[in-house]
TIKE-92333 format. One line per field, with one value per residue (C-alpha): residue number from 1; residue in one letter; x, y, z. Coordinates in Angstrom, 3 decimals, decimal comma. Example, Ala and Ser with C-alpha at 12.3 -4.5 7.8 and 13.67 -1.06 7.14 Angstrom:
<atoms>
lomar (1:2)
koltor (A:S)
px (12,300:13,670)
py (-4,500:-1,060)
pz (7,800:7,140)
</atoms>
This chain:
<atoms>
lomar (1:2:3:4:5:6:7:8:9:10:11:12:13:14:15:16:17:18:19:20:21:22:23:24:25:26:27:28:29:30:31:32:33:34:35:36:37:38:39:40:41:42:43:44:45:46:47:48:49:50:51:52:53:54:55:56:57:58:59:60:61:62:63:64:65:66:67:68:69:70:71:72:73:74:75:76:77:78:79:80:81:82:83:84:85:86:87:88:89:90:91:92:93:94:95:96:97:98:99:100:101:102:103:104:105:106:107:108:109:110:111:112:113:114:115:116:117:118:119:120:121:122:123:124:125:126:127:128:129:130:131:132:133:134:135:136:137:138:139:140:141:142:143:144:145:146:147:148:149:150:151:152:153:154:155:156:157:158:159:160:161:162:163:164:165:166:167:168:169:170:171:172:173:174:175:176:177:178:179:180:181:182:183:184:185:186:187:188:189:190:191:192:193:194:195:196:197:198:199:200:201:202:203)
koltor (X:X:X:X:X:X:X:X:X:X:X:X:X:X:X:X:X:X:X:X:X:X:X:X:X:X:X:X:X:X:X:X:X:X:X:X:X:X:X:X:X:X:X:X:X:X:X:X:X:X:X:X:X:X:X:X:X:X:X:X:X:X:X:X:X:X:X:X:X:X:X:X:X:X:X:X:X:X:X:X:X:X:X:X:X:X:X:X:X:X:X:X:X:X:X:X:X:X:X:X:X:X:X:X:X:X:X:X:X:X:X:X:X:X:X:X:X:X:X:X:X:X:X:X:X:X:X:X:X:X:X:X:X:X:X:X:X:X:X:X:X:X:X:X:X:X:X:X:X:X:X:X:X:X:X:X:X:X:X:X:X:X:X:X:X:X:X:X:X:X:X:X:X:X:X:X:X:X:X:X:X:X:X:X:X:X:X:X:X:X:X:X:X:X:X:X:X:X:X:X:X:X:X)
px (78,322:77,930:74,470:73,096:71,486:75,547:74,997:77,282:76,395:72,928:70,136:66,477:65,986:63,163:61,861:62,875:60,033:61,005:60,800:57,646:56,098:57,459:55,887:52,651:52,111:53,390:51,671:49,441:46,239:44,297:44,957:43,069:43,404:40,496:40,869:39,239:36,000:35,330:36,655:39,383:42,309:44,957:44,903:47,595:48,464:47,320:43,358:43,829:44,660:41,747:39,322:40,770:40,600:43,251:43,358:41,171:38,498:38,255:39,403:36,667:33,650:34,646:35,453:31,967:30,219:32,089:30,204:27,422:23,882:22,707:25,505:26,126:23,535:24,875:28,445:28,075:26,014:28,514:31,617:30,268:28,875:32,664:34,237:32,572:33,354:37,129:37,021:38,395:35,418:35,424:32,728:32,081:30,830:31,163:33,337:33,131:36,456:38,318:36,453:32,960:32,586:31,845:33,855:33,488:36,088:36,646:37,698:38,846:39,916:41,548:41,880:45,247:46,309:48,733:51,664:49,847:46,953:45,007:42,733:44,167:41,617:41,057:43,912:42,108:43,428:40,618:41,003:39,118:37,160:34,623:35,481:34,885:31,164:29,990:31,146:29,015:26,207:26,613:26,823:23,512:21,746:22,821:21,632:18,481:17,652:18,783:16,717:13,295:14,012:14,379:10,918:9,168:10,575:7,335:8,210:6,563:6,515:8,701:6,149:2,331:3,153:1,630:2,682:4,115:2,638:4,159:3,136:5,193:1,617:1,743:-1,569:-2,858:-1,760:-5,608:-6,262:-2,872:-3,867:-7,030:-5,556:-3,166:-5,552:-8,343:-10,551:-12,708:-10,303:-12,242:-11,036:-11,131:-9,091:-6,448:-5,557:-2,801:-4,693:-7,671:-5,293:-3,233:-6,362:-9,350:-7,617:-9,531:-9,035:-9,682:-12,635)
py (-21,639:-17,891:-17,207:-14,707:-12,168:-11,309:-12,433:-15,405:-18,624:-17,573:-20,516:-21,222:-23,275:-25,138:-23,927:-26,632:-27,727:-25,646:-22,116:-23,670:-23,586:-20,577:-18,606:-20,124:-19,570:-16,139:-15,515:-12,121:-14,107:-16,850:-20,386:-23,457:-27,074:-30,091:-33,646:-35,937:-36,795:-32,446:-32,057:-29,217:-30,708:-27,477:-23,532:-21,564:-19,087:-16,218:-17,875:-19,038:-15,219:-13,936:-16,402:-16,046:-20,020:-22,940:-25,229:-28,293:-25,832:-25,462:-28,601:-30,760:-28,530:-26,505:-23,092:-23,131:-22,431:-18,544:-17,971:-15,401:-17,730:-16,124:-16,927:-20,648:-22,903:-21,272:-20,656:-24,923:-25,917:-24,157:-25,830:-29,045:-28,909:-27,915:-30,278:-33,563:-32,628:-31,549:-27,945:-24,763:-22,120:-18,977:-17,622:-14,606:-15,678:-13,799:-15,337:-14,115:-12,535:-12,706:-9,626:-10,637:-8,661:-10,508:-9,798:-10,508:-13,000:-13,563:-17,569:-19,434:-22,593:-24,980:-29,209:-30,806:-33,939:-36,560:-37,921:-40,694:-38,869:-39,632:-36,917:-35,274:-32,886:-29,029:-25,973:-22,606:-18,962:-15,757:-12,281:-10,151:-7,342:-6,149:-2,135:-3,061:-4,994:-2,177:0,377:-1,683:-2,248:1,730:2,290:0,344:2,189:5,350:4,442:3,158:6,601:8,353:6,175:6,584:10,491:10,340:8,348:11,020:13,492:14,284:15,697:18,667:21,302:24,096:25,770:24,378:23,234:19,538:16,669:13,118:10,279:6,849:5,456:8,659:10,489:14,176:15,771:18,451:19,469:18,921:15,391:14,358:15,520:14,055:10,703:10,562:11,969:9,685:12,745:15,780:18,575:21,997:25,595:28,326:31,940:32,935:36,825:37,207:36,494:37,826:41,369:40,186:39,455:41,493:44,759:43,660:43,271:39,816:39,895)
pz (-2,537:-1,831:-0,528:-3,305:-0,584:0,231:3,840:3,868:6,011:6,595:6,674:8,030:10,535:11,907:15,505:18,429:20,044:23,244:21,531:19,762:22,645:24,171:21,064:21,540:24,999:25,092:21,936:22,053:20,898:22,623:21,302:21,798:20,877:20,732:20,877:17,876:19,974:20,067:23,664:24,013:26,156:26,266:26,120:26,338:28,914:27,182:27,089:31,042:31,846:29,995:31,318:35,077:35,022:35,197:32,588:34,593:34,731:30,745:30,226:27,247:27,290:30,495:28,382:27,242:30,319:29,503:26,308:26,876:26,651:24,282:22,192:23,425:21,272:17,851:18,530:19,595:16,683:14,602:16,204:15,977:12,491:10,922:13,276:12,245:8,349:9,239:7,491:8,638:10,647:11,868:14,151:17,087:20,549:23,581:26,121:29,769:30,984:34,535:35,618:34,737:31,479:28,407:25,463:21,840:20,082:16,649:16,442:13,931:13,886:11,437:11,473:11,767:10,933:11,941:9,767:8,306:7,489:10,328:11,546:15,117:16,219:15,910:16,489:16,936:17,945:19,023:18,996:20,943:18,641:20,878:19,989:16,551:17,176:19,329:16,872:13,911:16,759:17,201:13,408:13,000:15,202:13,865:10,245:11,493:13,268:10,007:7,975:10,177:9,701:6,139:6,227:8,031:5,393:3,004:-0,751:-1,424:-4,848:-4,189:-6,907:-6,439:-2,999:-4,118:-2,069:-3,693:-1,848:-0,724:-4,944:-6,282:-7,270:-6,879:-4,672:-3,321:0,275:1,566:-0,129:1,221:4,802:4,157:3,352:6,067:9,016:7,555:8,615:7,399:6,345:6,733:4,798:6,035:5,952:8,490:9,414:7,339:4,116:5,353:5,837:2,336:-0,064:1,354:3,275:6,378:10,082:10,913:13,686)
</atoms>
């Protein structure tokens, strides 16, 4: 039978477990694997550069003495949580790389089971997306400071030069003062009106 594509004797074929494993260590992403009792027993090359660390040294919980402290108690809670019920998570941590610096990793990781059903522990893979948290952390910021100026911004009548308050009520430019100063406001006449209004010199 004539394959229908016109490329004749072409088939699929399954990956042998050598090139499986060549493709997942020299995979651009870090991958991780955990045991049914929670404890992670491989990473692939990829994670063991990163982390500047051999794979005894992140070996069951050893990989989470790199996740920033502040980060450590949820991204744990969270692992453990989805773990015990089997179901896929995703979460971002900061792991600590070879140099020191702690970078931001988006993780996800997914159950597996065994032929008969039985269930075999956790696969996972992380990408590191640090540019794009510090541009959201920088974004924040940004809006924040653009929001604090827009509250300092007060309405005012192009035409009777009244003033609309925090409740939307339109006053006068001295009660507003008043309000806001919680003090006396005083009139008086400047030199330009005084010149404007009455023809005189102002003393």
């Amino acid at each position: 039978m004539s394959d229908p594509s016109g490329h004749e004797g072409t088939r699929t074929t399954a990956l042998s477990k050598q090139e499986y494993e060549a493709l997942v260590e020299q995979a651009p992403i870090l991958i991780w694997r955990a045991r049914p009792d929670t404890l992670c027993d491989y990473f692939n090359q990829r994670w063991l550069e990163f982390r500047g660390r051999t794979l005894e040294q992140e070996f069951g919980n050893g990989w989470a003495e790199g996740v920033h402290p502040d980060d450590l108690d949820r991204c744990v809670a969270h692992y453990l949580e989805n773990f015990h019920a089997h179901r896929p998570f995703e979460m971002e941590y900061r792991l600590q790389r070879h140099d020191g610096a702690y970078r931001w990793l988006f993780d996800r990781g997914v159950p597996f089971f065994a032929d008969d059903g039985a269930f075999a522990g956790y696969i996972g893979s992380c990408i590191d997306v640090t540019e794009r948290v510090e541009a959201l952390g920088e974004l924040a910021v940004s809006n924040a400071a653009a929001l604090r100026a827009l509250e300092r911004l007060v309405p005012m009548c192009t035409w009777c030069k009244k003033i609309r308050d925090a409740a939307g009520a339109w006053k006068g430019f001295d009660v507003f003062v008043l309000e806001q100063a919680q003090g006396t406001v005083t009139h008086g006449i400047c030199p330009d009106c005084t010149r404007e209004h009455f023809g005189l010199e102002p003393e």
